[in-house]
ZADREN-147768 format. One line per field, with one value per residue (C-alpha): x, y, z; residue number from 0. Coordinates in Angstrom, 2 decimals. Example, Ala and Ser with C-alpha at 12.3 -4.5 7.8 and 13.67 -1.06 7.14 Angstrom:
X (12.30 | 13.67)
Y (-4.50 | -1.06)
Z (7.80 | 7.14)
pos (0 | 1)
***
This chain:
X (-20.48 | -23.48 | -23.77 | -23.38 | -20.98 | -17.68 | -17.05 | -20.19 | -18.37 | -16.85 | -16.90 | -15.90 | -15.25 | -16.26 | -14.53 | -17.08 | -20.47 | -23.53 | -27.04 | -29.67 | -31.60 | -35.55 | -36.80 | -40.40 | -41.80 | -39.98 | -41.44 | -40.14 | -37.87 | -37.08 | -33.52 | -34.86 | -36.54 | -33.54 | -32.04 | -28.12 | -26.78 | -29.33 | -30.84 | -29.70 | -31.00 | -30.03 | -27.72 | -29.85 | -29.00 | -30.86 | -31.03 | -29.52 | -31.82 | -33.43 | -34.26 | -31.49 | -29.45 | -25.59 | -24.72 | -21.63 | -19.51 | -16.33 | -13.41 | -10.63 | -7.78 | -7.61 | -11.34 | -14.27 | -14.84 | -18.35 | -19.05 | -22.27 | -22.96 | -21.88 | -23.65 | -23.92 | -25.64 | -26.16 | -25.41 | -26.75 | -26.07 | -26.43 | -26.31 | -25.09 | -24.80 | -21.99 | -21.93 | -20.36 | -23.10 | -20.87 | -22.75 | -21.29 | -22.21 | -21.23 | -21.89 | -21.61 | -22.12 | -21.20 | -20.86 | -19.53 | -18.37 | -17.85 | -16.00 | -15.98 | -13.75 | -15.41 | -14.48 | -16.08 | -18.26 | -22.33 | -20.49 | -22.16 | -18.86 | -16.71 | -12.65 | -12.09 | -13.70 | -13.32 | -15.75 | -16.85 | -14.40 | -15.53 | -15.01 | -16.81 | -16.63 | -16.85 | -16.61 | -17.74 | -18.35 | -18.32 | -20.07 | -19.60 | -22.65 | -23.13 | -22.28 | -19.78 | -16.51 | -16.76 | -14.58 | -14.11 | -12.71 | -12.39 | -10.28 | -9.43 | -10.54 | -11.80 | -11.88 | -10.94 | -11.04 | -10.08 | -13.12 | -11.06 | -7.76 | -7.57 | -8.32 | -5.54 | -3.05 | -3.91 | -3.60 | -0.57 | 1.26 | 0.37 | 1.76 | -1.30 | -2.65 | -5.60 | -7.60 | -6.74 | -8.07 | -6.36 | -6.67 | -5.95 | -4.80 | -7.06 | -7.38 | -8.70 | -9.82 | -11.10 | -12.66 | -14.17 | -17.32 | -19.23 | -21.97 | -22.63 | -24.24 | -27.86 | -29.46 | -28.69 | -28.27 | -27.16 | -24.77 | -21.75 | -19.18 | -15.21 | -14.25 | -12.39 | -10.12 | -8.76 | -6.22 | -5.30 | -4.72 | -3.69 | -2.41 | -1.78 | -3.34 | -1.52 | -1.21 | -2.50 | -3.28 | -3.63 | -7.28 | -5.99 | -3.43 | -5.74 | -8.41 | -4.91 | -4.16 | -8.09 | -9.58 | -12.37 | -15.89 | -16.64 | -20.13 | -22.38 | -23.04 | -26.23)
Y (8.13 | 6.46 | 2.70 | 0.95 | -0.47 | 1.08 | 0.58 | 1.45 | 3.74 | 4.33 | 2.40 | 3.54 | 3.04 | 3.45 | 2.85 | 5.45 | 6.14 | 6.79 | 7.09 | 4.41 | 6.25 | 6.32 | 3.28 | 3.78 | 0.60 | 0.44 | 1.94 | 4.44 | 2.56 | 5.05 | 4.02 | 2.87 | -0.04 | -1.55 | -4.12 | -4.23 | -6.50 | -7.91 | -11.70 | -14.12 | -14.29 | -17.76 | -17.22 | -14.44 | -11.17 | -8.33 | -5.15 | -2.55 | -1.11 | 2.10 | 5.41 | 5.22 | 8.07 | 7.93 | 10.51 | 11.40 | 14.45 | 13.91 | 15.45 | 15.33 | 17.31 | 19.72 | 20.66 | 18.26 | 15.75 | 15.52 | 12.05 | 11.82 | 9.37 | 10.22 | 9.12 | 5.19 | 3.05 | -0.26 | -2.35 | -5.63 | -7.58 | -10.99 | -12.21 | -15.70 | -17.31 | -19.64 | -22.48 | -20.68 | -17.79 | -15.16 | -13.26 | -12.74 | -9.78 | -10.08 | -6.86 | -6.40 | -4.04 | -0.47 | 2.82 | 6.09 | 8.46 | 12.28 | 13.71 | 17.23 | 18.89 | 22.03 | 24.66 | 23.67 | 21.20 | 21.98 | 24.27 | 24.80 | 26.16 | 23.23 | 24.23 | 21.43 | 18.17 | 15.05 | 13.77 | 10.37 | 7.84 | 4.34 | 1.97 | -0.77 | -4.27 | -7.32 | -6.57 | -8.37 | -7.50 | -10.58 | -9.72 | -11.68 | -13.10 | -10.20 | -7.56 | -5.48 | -7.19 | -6.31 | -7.20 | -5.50 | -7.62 | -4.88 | -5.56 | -2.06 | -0.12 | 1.57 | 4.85 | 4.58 | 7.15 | 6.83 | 7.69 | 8.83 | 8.13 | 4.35 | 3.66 | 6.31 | 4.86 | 1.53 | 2.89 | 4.53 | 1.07 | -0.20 | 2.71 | 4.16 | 7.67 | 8.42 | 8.87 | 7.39 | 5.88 | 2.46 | 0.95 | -2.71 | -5.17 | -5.78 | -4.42 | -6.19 | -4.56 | -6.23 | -3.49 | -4.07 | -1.74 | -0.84 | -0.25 | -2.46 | -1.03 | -2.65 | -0.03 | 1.07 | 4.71 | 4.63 | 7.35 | 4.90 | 6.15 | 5.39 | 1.65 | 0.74 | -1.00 | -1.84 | -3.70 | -4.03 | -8.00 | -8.29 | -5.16 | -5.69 | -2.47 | -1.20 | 2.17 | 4.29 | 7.80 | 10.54 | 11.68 | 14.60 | 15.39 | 14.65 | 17.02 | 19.82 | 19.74 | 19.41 | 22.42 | 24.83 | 23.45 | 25.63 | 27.45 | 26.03 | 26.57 | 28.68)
Z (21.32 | 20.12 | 20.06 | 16.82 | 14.62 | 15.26 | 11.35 | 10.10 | 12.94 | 14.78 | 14.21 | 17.89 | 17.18 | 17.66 | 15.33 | 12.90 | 11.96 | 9.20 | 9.05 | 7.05 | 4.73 | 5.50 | 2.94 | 1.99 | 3.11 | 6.47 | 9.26 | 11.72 | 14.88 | 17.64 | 18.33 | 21.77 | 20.46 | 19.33 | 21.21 | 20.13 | 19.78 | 17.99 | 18.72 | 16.24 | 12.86 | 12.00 | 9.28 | 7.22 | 6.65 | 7.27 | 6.27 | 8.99 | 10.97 | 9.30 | 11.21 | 13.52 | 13.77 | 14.42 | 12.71 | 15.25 | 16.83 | 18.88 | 19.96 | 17.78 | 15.76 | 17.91 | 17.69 | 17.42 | 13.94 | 12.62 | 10.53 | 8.14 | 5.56 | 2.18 | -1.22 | -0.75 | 2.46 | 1.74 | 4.60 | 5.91 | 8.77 | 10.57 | 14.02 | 15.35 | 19.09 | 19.30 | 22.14 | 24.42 | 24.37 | 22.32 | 19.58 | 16.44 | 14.46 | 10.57 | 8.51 | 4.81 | 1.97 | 0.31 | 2.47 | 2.28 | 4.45 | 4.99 | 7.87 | 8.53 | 10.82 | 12.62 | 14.53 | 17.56 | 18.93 | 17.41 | 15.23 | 11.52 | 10.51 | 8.80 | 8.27 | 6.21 | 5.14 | 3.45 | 0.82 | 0.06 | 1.79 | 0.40 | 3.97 | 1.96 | 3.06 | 5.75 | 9.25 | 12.71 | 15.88 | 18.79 | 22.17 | 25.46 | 26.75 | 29.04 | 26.74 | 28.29 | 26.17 | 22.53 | 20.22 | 16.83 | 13.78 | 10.68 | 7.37 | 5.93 | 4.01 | 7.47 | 9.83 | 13.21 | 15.84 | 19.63 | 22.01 | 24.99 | 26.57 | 26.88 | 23.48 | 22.38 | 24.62 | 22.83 | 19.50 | 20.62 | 21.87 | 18.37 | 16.50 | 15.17 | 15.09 | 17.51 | 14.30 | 11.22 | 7.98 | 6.60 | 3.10 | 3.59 | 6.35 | 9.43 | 13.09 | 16.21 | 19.20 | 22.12 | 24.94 | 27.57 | 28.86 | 32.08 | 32.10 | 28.92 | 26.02 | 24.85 | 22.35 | 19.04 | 18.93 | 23.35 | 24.14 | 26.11 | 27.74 | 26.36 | 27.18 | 30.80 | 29.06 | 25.16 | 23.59 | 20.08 | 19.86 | 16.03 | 13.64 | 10.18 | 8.52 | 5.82 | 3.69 | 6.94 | 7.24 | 10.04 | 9.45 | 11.19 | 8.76 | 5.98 | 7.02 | 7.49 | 4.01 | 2.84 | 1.26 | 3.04 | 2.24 | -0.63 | -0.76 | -3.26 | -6.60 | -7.05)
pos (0 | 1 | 2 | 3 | 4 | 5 | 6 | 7 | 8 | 9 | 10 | 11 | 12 | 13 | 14 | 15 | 16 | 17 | 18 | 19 | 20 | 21 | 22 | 23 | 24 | 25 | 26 | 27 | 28 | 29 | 30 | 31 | 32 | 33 | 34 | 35 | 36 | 37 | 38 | 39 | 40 | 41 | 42 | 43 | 44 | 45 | 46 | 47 | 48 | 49 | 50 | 51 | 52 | 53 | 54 | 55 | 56 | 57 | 58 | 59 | 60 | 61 | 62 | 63 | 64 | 65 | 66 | 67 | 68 | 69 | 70 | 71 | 72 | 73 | 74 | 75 | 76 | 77 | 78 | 79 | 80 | 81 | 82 | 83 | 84 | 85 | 86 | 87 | 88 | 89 | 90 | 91 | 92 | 93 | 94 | 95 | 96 | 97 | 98 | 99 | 100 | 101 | 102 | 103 | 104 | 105 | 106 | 107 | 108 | 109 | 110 | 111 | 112 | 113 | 114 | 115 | 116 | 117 | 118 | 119 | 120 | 121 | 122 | 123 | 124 | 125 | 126 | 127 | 128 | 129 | 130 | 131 | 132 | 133 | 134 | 135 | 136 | 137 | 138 | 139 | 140 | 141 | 142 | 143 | 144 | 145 | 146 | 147 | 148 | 149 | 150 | 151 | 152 | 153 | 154 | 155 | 156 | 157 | 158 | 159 | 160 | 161 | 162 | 163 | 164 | 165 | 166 | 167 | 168 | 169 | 170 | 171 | 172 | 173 | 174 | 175 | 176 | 177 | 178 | 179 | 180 | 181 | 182 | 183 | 184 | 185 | 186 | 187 | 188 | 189 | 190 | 191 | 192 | 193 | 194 | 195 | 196 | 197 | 198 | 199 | 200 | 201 | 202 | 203 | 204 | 205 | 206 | 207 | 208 | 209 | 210 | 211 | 212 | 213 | 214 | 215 | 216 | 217 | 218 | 219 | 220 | 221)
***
């Protein structure tokens, strides 16, 4: 799973994931070159970084889920160091999302997929001062999908699906990672540990279930 915002991805996850469209003035970042999480930027937000891809494939449903940015990316973040050395991550803005369920992993084929899924909003990550503890703060509306078996056990103790969309509420997940991730864009392994400290989504959904009962990708219109 690639390092980033678990909401702008998964938001990992990650919670899930999107790409930044290339702007014209801003200039091409490998995603080696940035440092994540990010120094502070004394209470100014900034644009997320462009020319990082996390687009993302994972297991899931069965097969493997493929997550792309839909129609709208306008996200912006900021980054703050609190006294005790924590950094706080703050996004905001407008995104879509499209998740495609395939028939296997690298697959072109897509069975089913969902269009446009607005997970607009405020979000935060916080980061220990060495990294490896992350904890995710996200009010719905959100997609969250489990990157291996701790985080579904986790899920599991808190009654959620091991990928699922919620409308409203808010879900906190502190995990804890080794080693530590340090670059946008990193592949990471799952987390060592998780645990779901506060639950109070509302209105949620089995993405799984959701992509069952979605149509076939039709073939487009010539």
């Amino acid at each position: 799973m690639n390092t980033t915002s678990r909401r702008v991805a998964v938001a990992v996850a990650v919670l899930v994931t999107a790409t930044a469209p290339t702007a014209a003035s801003s200039p091409a970042v490998p995603p080696a070159q940035v440092p994540w999480p990010p120094p502070s930027t004394h209470g100014r937000f900034l644009p997320y970084p462009y020319n990082v891809n996390i687009n993302d494939t994972y297991p899931a449903c069965g097969s493997h889920i493929h997550v792309s940015p839909g129609d709208v990316f306008d996200i912006q973040y900021r980054a703050l160091v609190n006294d005790i050395g924590e950094t706080v991550v703050e996004y905001r803005g407008d995104l879509t999302l499209d998740v495609n369920l395939l028939a296997s992993a690298g697959a072109s084929v897509e069975e089913a997929y969902l269009d446009e899924i607005s997970v607009s909003g405020t979000w935060f990550e916080i980061y220990d001062p060495d990294g490896q503890t992350i904890t995710y703060d996200r009010p719905g509306p959100a997609i969250v999908a489990a990157s291996g078996r701790v985080e579904a056990e986790a899920f599991a103790e808190a009654g959620l699906p091991e990928t699922f969309l919620y409308l409203s509420g808010d879900l906190t997940e502190t995990a804890f990672y080794d080693p530590a991730p340090t670059e946008l864009g990193q592949e990471i392994p799952p987390p060592i540990t998780a645990e779901i400290t506060e639950n109070s989504t509302a209105y949620v959904f089995d993405l799984c279930k959701m992509l069952d009962e979605a149509p076939e990708n039709p073939e487009p219109e010539l």
